[in-house]
C-alpha positions in Angstrom: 216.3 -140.2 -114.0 217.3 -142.5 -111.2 218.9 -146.3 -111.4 217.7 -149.3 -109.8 218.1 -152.6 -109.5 215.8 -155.3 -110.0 217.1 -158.8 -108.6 214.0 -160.9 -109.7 213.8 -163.9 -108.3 216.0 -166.7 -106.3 216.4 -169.7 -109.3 218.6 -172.3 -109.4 221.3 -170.3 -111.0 221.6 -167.8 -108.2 222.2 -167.6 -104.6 221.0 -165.2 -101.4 225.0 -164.5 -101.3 224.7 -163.4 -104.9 222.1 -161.1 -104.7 223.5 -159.1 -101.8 226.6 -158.5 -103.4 225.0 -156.4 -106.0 222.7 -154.9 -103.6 225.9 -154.0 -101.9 227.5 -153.0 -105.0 224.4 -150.8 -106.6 224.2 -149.3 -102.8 228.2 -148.3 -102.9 227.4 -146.7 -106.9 224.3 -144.8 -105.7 222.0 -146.3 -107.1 218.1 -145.7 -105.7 216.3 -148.6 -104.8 216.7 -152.2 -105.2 213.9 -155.0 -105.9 213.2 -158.3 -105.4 210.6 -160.1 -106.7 208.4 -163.3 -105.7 206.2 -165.7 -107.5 206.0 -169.3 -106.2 209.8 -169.7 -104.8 211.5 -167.2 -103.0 209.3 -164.5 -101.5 210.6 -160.6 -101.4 210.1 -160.0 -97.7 212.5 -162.2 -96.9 215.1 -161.2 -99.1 214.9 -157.9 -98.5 214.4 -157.8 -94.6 218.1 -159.8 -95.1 219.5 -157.1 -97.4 218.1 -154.2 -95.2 220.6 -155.2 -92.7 223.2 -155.1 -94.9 223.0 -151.8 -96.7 223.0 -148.0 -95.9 221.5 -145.6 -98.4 219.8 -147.7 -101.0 216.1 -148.4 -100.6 215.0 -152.0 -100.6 211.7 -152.5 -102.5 209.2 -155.3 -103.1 208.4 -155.7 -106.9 206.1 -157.7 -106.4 204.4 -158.9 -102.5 201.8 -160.8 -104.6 198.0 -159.8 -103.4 196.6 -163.2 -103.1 199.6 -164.2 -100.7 198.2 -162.3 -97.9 195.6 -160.3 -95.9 196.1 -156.2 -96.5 196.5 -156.3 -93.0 199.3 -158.5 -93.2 201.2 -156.6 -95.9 200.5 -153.6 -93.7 202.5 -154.9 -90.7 205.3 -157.0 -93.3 205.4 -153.3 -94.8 205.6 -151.2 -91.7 208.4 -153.9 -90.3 210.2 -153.6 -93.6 210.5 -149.5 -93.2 211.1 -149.7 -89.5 214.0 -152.4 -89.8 215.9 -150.4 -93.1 215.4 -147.0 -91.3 212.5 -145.7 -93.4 214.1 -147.0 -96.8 211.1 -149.7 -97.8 208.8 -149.1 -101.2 205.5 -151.2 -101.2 205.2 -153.0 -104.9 202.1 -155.0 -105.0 200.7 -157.0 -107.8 197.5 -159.7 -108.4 199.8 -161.7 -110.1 198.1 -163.9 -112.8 195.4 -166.4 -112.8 197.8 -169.5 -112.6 199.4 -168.2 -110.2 196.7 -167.0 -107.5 194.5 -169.7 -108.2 196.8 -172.7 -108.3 199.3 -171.4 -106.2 197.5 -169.5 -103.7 194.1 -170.7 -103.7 192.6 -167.4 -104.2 189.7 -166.7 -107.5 191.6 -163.9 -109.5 188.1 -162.6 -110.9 187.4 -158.3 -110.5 191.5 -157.8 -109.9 191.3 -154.2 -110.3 188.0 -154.1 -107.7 190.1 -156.3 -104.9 193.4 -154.0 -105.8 191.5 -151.1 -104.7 190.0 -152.0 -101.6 193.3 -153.7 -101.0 195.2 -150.8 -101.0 192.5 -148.7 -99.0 193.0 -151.0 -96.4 196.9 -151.7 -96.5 196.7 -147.5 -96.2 194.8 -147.6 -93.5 196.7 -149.7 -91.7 200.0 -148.0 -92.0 198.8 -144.7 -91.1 198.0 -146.3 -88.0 194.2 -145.4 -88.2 191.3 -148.1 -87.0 191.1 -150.4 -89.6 187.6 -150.8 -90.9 186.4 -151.2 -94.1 183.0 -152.1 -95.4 183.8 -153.9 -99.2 183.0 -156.3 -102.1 186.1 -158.2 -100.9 187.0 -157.0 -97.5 184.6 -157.0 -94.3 187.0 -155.8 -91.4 186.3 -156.4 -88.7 183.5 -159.3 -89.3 180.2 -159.0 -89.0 178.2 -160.9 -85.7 181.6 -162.1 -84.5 183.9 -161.0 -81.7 186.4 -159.0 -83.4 186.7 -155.2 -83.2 188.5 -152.8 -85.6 192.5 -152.7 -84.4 195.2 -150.5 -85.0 198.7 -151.1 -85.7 200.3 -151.9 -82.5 203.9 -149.6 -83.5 204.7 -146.5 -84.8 206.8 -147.0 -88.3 209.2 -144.7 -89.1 206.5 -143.1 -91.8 203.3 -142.9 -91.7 202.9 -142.9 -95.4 205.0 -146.1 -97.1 205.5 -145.6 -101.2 202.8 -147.8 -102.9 203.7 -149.4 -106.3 201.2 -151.1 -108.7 202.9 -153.7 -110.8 200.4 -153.1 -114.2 200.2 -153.8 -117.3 196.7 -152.9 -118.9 194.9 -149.7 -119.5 192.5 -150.1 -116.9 195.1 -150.7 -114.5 197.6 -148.5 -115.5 194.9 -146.4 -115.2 194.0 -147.6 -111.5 197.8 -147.3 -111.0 198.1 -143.5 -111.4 195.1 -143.0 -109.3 195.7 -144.9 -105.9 199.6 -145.5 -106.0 202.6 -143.5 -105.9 204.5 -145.2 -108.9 204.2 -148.1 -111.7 206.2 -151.3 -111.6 206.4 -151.4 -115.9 208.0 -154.8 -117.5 208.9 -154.7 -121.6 208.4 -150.9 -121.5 209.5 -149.3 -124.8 209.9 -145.4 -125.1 208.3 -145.8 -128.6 205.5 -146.9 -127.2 205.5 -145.4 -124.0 202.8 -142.1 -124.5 200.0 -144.6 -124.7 200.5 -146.4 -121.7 200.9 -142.7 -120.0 198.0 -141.2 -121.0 196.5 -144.3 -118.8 198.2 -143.3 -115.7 197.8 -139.6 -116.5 193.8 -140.6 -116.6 194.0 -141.7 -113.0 195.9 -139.0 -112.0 193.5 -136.8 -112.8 191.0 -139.0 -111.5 192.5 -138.1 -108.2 192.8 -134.4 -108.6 197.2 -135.0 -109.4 199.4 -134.7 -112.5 202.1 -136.8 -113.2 204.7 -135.0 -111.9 206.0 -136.9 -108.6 204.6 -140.4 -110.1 207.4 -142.7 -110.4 207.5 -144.8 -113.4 209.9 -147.4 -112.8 210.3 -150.0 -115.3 212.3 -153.3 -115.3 214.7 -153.3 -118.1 217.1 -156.2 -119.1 220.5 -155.0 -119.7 223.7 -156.6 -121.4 226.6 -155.1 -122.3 228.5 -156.0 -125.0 229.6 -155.1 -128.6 227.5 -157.9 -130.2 223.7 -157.0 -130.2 222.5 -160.5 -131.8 224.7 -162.0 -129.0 223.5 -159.4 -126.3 219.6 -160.2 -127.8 220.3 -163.9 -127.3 220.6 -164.0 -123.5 217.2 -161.9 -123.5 215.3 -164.0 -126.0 214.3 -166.9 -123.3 212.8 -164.2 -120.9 211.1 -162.4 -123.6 209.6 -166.0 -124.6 209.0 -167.1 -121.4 206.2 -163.6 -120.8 204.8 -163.7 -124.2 204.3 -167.3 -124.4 204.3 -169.1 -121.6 203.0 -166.6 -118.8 199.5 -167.8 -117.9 197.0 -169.2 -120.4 196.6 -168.4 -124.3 193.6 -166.7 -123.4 194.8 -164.8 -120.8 198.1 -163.7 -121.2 199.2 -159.7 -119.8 202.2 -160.0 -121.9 200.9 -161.2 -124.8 198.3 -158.8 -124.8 201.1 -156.0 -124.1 203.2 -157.0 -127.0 200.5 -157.3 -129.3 199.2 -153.3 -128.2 202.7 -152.5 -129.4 202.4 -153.8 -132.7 203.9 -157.2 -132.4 200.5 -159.4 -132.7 201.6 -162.0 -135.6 204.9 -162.6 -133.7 203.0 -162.7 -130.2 200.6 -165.2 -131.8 203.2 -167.7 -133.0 205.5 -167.6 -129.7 202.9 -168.6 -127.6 201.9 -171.6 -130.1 205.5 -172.8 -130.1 205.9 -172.3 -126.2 202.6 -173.9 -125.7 203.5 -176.6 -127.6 206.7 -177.1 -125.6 209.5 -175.7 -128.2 210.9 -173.3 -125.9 213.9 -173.2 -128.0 211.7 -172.1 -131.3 209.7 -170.1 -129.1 212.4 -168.0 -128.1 214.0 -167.6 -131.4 210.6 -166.5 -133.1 210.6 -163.3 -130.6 211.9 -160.4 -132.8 215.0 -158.5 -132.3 213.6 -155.4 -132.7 210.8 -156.3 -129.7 213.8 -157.1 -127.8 215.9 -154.3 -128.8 213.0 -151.8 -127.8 212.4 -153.1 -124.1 216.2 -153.6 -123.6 219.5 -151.9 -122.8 221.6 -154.1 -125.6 225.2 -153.3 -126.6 228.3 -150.6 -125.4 228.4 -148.2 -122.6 227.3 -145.4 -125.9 224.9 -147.4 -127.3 223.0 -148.1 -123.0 223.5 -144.1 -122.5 222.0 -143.0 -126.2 218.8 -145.3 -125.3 218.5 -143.7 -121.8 218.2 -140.8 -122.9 215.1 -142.0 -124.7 214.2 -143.6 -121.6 214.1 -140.9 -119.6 212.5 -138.6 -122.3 209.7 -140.9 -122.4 208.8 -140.3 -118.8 211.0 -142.6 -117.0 211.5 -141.5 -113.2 213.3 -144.4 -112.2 215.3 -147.1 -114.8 215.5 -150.4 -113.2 217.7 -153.3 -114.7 217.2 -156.4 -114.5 221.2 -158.2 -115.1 221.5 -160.9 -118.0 225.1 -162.1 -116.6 226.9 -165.6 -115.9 227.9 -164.1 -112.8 228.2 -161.9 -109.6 231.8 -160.6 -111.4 230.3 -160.3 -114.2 227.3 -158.5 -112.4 229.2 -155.8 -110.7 230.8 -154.7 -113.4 227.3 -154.4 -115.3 226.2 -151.9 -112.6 229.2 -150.2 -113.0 229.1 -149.3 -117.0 225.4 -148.6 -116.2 226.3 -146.0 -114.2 228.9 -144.7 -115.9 226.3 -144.7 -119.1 223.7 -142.5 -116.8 226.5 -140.4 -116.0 227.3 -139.9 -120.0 223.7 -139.6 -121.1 223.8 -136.6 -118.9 220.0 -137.3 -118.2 220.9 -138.5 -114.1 219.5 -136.9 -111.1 
């Protein structure tokens, strides 16, 4: 198993110069791949293009570019630019995003997502592999009919013809679509305990497409603090747990929700999203269970963080990515450090 580093977002509590110096940091202890993420505020191209520059062995990943934000095309020359500026280091995480999101934010009708993510990745494939680009679909005409385009190619050769494509899912169906088209799975509030049934979704599309498992990265974003408290390590958790299972798109169609409730936790589910949706964050957060927390977290000592990657990793993970619950960059760098030393003493590193 392999570490990574998930940066999410910029927010107000953060800063560019912040994120680079754990990217720096994670890139000095080996880790694999770092990721940034986008939703309506910062966008990952960006970030990582900036980070690229600025690093030497760790690969720089997108986790999420968000379908609705651009053409394939586009995401096939922002991808091809990415792998040619960091020297062939760039991994391709794309995502629908939710309903809110894509329809508020981007003006694009989320209905059929798993329909558009296909085609979208046939095309974004395409594209990188430097073949003519066209495609005859339910979403994607290239180039248009009775007009003057023509099918194109891209105009540079990338350092690979073939650029790591990650599906950010969350559902059966697309953790089934997942395993079939991509070359890994972008998995948020994964829990070992619960981990065999998502599998045997990605192992369905594998098969669909004639491969086993082996060589599929599953990479899931895991919060991590370290400490010798768990309530008090749980407690800086409990607002992003909240936040996903209450507030994350609408109370009929939530992914998280829906996720937490597959895993058992459907009474508790219920009653964060009433109290989020009713605007008591504060309640909402302190309804989430410890032991949902607990499950999808690395809580506690350097022991405690190597015991539970172990499970981790015997519960297929390829890659663990963590996600940093810190006041700051000092105390950031030193969280990637007892991570790594924890890999190391789990003895369950590549």
């Amino acid at each position: 198993m392999r570490l990574g580093l998930n940066l999410g977002y910029q927010t107000a509590w953060s800063t560019p110069a912040h994120h680079l110096a754990l990217a720096q940091e994670a890139d000095r202890l080996g880790y694999s791949v770092v990721w940034a993420a986008e939703a309506y505020g910062s966008d990952s191209p960006s970030m990582l293009a900036w980070m690229a520059g600025q690093t030497e062995r760790i690969d720089i990943g997108s986790a999420v570019m968000q379908i609705p934000a651009r053409t394939p095309a586009m995401t096939a020359m922002t991808a091809a630019t990415m792998d040619a500026l960091s020297g062939g280091r760039f991994r391709l995480g794309l995502g629908v995003s939710g309903p809110q999101v894509s329809e508020g934010w981007h003006g694009v009708r989320f209905g059929k997502p798993l329909a558009r993510t296909r085609e979208y990745v046939d095309i974004v494939k395409l594209a990188v592999a430097r073949k003519e680009v066209a495609y005859d679909g339910e979403f994607y005409t290239l180039p248009l009919p009775d007009g003057p385009g023509k099918a194109l190619r891209l105009g540079f050769h990338p350092p690979r013809e073939r650029i790591p494509i990650y599906l950010a899912a969350v559902g059966p169906k697309n953790l089934e679509l997942a395993g079939e088209i991509a070359d890994g799975w972008l998995a948020v509030f994964y829990a070992p305990e619960f981990a065999e049934e998502q599998l045997a979704a990605v192992r369905a599309g594998r098969a669909k497409a004639g491969k086993e498992l082996a060589g599929f990265d599953v990479v899931p974003s895991v919060p991590v603090v370290v400490g010798d408290d768990l309530d008090a390590c749980a407690q800086l958790v409990r607002w992003y747990a909240a936040l996903y299972v209450g507030g994350m798109g609408s109370r009929q169609q939530n992914f998280y929700n829906q996720l937490a409730t597959r895993m058992g936790y459907g009474d508790d589910a219920r009653e964060v999203q009433e109290l989020y949706l009713a605007k008591r964050q504060r309640d909402a957060a302190a309804a989430v269970p410890l032991e949902f927390i607990d499950r999808t977290s690395l809580l506690g000592p350097k022991e405690r963080i190597a015991e539970r990657m172990r499970e981790y990793a015997a519960a297929g993970v390829t890659t663990l990515s963590v996600t940093l619950f810190v006041a700051d960059p000092e105390t950031g760098v030193q969280t990637l450090r007892t991570v790594a030393e924890a890999l190391e003493l789990s003895g369950v590193g590549e």
